[in-house]
N, C-alpha and C positions, 0 to 999 in steps of 0.2 A: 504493500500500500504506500510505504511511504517513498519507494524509488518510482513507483508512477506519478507521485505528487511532484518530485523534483524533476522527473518528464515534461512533465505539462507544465511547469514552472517555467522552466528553460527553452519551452517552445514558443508559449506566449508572449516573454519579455520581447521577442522579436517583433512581435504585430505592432499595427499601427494603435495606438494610446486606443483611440474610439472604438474600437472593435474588443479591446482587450478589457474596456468599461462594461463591454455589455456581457462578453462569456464570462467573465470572472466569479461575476455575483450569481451566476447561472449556477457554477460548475461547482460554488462551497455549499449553495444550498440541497443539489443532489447530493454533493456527499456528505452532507451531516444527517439526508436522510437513508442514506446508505448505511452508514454506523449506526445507525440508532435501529434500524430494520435486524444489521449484524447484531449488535450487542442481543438483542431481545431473543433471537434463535439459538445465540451462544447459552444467554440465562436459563430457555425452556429445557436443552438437552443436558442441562444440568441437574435441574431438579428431583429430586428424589420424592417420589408420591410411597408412600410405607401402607397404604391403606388400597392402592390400585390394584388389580389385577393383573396379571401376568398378560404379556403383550399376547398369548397365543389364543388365550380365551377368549370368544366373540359375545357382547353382549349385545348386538344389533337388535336380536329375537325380542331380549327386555326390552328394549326400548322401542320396537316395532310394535309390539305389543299393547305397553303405555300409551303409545300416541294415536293408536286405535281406540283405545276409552276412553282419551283426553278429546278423541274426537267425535264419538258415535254414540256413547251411552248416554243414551235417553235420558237418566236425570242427572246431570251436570251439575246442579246446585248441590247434590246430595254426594259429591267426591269429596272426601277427604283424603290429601294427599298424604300426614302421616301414616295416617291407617293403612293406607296401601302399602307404604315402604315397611310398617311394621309386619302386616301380612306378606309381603313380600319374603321378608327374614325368616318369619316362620316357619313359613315355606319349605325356604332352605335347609332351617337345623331338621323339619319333621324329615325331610328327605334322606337320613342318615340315620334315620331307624337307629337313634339311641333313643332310649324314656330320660335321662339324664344331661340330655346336652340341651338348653334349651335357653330362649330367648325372652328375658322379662322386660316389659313397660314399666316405664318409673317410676308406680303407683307399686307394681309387683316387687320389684326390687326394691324397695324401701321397707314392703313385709317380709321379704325372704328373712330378713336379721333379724326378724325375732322368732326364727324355728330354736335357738340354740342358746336363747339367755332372755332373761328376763319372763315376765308374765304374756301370755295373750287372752284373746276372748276368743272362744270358737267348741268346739267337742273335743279334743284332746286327742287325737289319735294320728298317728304317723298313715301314712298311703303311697302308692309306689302302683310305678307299672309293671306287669311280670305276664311274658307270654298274651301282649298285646290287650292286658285288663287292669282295670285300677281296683287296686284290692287292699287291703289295711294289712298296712305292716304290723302294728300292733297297737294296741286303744293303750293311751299311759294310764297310769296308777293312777286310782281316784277318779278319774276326771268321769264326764258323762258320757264316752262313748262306753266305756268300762263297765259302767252301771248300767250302761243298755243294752250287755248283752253281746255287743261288736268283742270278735274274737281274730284273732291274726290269723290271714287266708278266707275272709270274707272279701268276695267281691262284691263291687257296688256299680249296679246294674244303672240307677237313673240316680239323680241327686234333688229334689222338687220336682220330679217329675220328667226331668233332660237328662235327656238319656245322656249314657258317659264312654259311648264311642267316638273314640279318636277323639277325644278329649285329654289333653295332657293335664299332669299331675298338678299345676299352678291354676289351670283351669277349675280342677276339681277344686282346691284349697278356697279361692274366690266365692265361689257358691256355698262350700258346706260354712267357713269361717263366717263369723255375724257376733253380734253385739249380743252379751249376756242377756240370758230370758224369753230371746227368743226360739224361736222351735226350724228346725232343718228335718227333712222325710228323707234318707236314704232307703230304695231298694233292694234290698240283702239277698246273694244266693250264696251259702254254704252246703260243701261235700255231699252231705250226708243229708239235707234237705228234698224234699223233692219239687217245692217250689219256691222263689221266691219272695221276700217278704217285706214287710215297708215297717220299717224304725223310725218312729220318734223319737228325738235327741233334743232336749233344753241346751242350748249353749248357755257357757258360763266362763269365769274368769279359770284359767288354767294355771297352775302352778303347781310344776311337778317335782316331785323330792327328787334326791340322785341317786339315796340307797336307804336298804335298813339293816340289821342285823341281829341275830339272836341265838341262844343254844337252842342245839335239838341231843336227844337221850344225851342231853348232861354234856359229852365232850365233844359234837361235832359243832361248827360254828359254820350256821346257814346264812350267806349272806345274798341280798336280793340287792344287784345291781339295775337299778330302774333308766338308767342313761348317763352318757361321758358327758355329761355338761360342764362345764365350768368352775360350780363345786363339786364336780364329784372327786376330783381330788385331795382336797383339802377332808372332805368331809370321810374319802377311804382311808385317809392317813389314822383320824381318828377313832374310827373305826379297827386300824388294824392294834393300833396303841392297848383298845380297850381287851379286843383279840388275844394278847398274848400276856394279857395280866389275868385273863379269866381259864376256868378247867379246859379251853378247847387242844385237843391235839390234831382234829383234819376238821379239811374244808369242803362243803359246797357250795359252790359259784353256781347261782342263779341267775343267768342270761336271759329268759326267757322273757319276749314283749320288749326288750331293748334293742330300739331304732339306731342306736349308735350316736352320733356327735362328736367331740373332739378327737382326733388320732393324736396329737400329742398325750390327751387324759389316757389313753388306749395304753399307751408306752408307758406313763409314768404306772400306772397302776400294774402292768406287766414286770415291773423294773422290784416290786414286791414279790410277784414268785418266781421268777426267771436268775440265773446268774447273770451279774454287771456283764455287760457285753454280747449277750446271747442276740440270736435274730429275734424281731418281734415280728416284720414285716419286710416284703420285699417290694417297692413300688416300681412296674414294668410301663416304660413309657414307648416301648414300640420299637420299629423301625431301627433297629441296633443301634439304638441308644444307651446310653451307660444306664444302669439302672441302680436307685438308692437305697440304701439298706438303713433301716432303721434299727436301733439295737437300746435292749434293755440297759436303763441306768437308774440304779436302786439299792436299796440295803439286803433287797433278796430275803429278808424278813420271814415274809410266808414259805421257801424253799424245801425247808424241813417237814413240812405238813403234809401229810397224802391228801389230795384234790380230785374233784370230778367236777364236771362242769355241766347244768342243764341246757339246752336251748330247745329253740322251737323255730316254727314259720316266720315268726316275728324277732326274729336273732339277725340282725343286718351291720352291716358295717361296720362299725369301731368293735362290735359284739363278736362278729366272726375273725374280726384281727385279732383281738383276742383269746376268743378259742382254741383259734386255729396256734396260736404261738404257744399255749401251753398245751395243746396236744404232739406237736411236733417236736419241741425242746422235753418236756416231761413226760412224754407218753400219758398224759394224763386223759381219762376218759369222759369223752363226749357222752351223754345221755338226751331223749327225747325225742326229736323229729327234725328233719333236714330245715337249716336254716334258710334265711329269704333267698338270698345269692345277690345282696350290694356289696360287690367286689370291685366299681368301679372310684377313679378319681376327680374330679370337678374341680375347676378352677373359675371363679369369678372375674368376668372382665368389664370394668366399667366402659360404657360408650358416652358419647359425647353431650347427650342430651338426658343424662341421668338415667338410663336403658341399661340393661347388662345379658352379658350373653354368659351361661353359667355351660363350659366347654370342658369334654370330658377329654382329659389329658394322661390316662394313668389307668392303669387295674393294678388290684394289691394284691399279692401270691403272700400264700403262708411260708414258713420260714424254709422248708422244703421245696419250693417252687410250684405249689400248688395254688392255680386260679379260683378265685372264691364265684367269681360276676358269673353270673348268670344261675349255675348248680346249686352254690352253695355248700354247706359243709354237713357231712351225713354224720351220723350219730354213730357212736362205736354198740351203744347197748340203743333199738328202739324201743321207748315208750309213748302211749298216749294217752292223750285223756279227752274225754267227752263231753258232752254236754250234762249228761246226766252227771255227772261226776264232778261238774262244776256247779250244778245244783244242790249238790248231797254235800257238797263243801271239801269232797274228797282229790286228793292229789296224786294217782299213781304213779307220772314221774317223777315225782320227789319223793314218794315213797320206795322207786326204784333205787334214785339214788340213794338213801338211807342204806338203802341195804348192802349195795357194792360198798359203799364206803367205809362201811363196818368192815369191811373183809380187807384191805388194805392196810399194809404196813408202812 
């Protein structure tokens, strides 16, 4: 550029003055709009877009599409353009047939954060999709779905009446969640039913403990883990303190209706029976990616205790990480019924307009490399229990486990 400039420099000085008046002022004005045309294509091919798509991907079809409704559908005043981009999104995550990868509205994502701390208002029960149904993970302690009778592996057919096909699980929360007092109609089909049936549930204010504990015949020490919340560590510690100052010499772990929660509380309360360092969990992120091992850290406290552990259908997550690290590290035995199988990981991503897309980045293997997602984790001894059996107040898997545990040294 600049040896053409002293070209034309050197060519011009030559012309006569009048003619040199007239190209000069021609010839700066082209080029200063020549650099500024340059500069702007130098700045575009620079640009780094982090949110664009890959140059090979065509989105013409979207957009050919858009401008077909922007131009043809009949009520036009009745277009709302986020709604589309949010159904648009949905779209997307449903087309990847995860139940856990999904995409919340602002309104949604702002309720997600109180599944795992603090109070809410609603019936109290965890729900999840399994095998393409929204079914209850397990009704928690107290609360009113508990009292209604909701048992882990019910599925829930209509919710008021809307039906709960191809309805995702944020979907479902939206409608059963409501303000204390008032009433939600789930229609219930369970196993062993032959049809159908429509529950009434009061909502109410929810506030679920994290554990309890007590002797059973004098030296065994049953403890009922209700969910890894927040306190449930602080309040296991306690719990284990009071443990080892009382007659107890073994343990049963009661998983049973625990939706899971904190994987950190998971580890620390693992880090009581497990030796310092053992596996707790192995989180597999695909694609021959390094994968991270989480590892017990603790007093190893509870170690010397023979153990068994209950679960059921309603045993998910932080519950089956658990399980599964004291059956593989301790050979300790499993009792009850195959647990839910949330053996996946989720990552929260905030978007720009206070939206989040909650992206499943992980599945958790037991400490052996054993996938939880999906299967779940099978019992070493099966027990069950019934309805009838929950009516007579009776417990044959805890009665089962009584019995192995006695026998253990």
């Amino acid at each position: 550029m600049s040896l053409f400039f002293f070209l034309f420099f050197d060519t011009i000085k030559n012309m006569d003055s009048k003619i040199r008046k007239i190209i000069v002022p021609f010839f700066l004005a082209a080029a200063i709009l020549v650099s500024f045309g340059l500069g702007i294509w130098l700045g575009r091919s620079q640009i780094v877009c982090e949110a664009c798509p890959p140059q090979e991907i065509d989105f013409s079809l979207f957009w050919n599409a858009w401008k077909v409704i922007q131009d043809k559908f009949v009520a036009k005043d009745n277009l709302d353009t986020k709604g589309m981009i949010y159904g648009a999104i949905s779209g997307m995550i449903k087309s990847l047939n995860d139940p856990y990868t999904i995409f919340l509205e602002p309104s949604d994502a702002k309720r997600f954060t109180e599944d795992v701390k603090g109070t809410f208002e609603g019936v109290g029960m965890e729900i999840g999709i399994r095998k393409n149904q929204l079914q209850v993970v397990s009704p928690l302690e107290g609360s009113p779905a508990q009292k209604a009778g909701l048992r882990a592996g019910d599925k829930i057919l209509e919710v008021n009446g809307t039906s709960t096909i191809d309805m995702t699980v944020e979907e479902a929360v939206n409608l059963i969640r409501g303000p204390k007092g008032t009433e939600v109609v789930l229609n219930v089909f369970r196993e062993d039913w032959q049809d159908a049936k429509d529950i009434k549930i009061i909502r109410a204010v929810i506030n679920v403990p994290s554990l309890k504990w007590e002797l059973k015949e004098n030296d065994i020490a049953y403890i009922k883990l209700y969910q890894f919340s927040e306190n449930a560590s602080p309040d296991f510690r306690k719990a284990v303190i009071e443990i080892l100052a009382s007659p107890a010499n073994r343990i049963i772990l009661d998983l049973r209706n625990n939706p899971g929660g904190y994987l950190e509380v998971a580890q620390d309360i693992a880090g009581w029976f497990l030796e310092n360092g053992q596996t707790v969990t192995i989180e597999d992120f695909g694609e021959k990616q390094e994968e991270e091992i989480y590892k017990a850290q603790g007093s190893a406290n509870l170690l010397p205790y023979p153990t068994v552990v209950l679960i059921n259908q309603g045993s998910a997550s932080a519950s089956e990480i658990l399980a599964g690290a004291l059956r593989d590290n301790r050979k300790v035995k499993l009792i009850g019924e195959t647990s839910f199988g949330k053996g996946s990981v989720q990552e929260m991503e905030k978007l720009k307009d206070g939206s989040s897309l909650k992206v499943t980045i992980a599945r958790w293997l037991t400490p052996n490399g054993e996938s939880i997602s999906e299967k779940g984790l099978e019992p070493d001894i099966k027990a069950e229990i019934s309805d009838k059996d929950l009516k007579d107040g009776k417990d044959p898997q805890l009665d089962k486990a009584i019995e192995i545990i006695k026998n253990l040294e």
